[in-house]
C-alpha positions in Angstrom: 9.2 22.2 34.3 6.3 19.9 33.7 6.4 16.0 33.6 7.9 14.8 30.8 5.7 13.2 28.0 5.6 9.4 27.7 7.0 7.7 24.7 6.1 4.0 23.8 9.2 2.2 22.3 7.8 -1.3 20.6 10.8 -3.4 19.2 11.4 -7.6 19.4 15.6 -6.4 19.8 16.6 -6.0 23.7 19.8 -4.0 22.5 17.5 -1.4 20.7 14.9 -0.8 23.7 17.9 -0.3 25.9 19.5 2.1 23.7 16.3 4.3 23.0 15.2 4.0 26.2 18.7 5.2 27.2 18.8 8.4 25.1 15.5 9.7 24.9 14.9 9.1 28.5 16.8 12.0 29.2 14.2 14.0 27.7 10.9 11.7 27.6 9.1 9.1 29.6 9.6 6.1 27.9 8.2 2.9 28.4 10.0 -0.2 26.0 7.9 -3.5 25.2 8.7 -6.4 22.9 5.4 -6.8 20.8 3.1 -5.4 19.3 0.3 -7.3 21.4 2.1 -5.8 24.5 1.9 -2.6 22.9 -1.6 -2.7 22.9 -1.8 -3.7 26.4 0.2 -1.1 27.1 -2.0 1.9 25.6 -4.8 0.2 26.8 -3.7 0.9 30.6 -1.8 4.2 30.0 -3.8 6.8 28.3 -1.0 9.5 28.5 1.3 7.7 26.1 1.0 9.9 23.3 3.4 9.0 21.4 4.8 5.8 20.2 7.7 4.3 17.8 8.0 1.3 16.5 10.3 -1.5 14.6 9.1 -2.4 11.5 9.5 -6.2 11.3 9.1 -7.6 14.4 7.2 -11.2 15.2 3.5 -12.0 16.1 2.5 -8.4 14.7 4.5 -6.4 12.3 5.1 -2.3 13.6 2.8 -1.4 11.1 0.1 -3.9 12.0 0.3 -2.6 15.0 0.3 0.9 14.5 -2.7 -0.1 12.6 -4.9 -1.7 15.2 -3.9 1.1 17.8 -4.7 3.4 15.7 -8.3 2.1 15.4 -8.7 1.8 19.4 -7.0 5.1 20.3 -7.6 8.3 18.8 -5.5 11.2 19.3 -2.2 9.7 19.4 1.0 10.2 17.2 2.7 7.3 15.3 6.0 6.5 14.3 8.1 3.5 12.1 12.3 3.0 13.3 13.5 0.6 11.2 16.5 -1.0 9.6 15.1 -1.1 6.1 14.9 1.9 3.9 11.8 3.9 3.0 9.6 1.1 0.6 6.5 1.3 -1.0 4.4 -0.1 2.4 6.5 2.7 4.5 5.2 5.2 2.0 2.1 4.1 2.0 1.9 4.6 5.8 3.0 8.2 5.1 0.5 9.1 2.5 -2.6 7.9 4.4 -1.2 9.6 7.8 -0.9 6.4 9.1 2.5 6.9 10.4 3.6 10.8 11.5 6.9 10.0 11.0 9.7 7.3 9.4 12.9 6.8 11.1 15.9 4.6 9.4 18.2 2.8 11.9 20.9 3.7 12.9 18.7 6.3 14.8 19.3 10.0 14.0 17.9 11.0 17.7 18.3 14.7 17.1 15.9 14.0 13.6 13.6 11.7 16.1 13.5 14.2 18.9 12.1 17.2 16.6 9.4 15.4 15.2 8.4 14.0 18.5 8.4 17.7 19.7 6.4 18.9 16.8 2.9 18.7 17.0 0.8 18.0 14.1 
């Protein structure tokens, strides 16, 4: 079996990086930050992350701020919004300009998060 691919969790709430980083680190490499700034630091030193989630409203940068500015400095990489709110207009929004791959409500469905990490667009 190969290495596992790396995931990039980015979300301001300890409890929630522990508990991502608890189940879908039996499948995936994950690496948990706090902010979006650290995020970016983050992809900027790993260029195998592939694959990163984020909170929605988190401070200094919100997830889709983020996802944003990553987007813009590197290419090739797969996108995703966890969040406590329900789908709204700037979630969709992120959805219809392919923005965001995917849009995940909390509490986390994992099975639902783990097949659209595994899918490739």
């Amino acid at each position: 079996m190969g290495e596992k691919r790396k995931v990039l969790y980015v979300d301001d709430e300890p409890i929630n990086r522990q508990i991502i980083s608890s189940i879908l680190g039996k499948e995936y490499d994950v690496i948990v930050v706090e902010d979006g700034p650290q995020g970016l630091d983050c992809l900027d030193s790993d260029p195998e992350i592939q694959l990163i989630i984020s909170d929605l409203h988190m401070p200094l940068m919100s997830g889709l701020e983020f996802i944003q500015d990553a987007q813009k400095r590197f290419k090739g990489k797969r996108y995703f919004i966890l969040s406590g709110h329900s789908l709204n207009k700037e979630i969709k929004e992120a959805l219809d300009s392919k923005l965001i791959s995917d849009f995940f409500e909390k509490p986390a469905n994992f099975k639902l998060i783990d097949t659209a990490l595994k899918s490739d667009e």
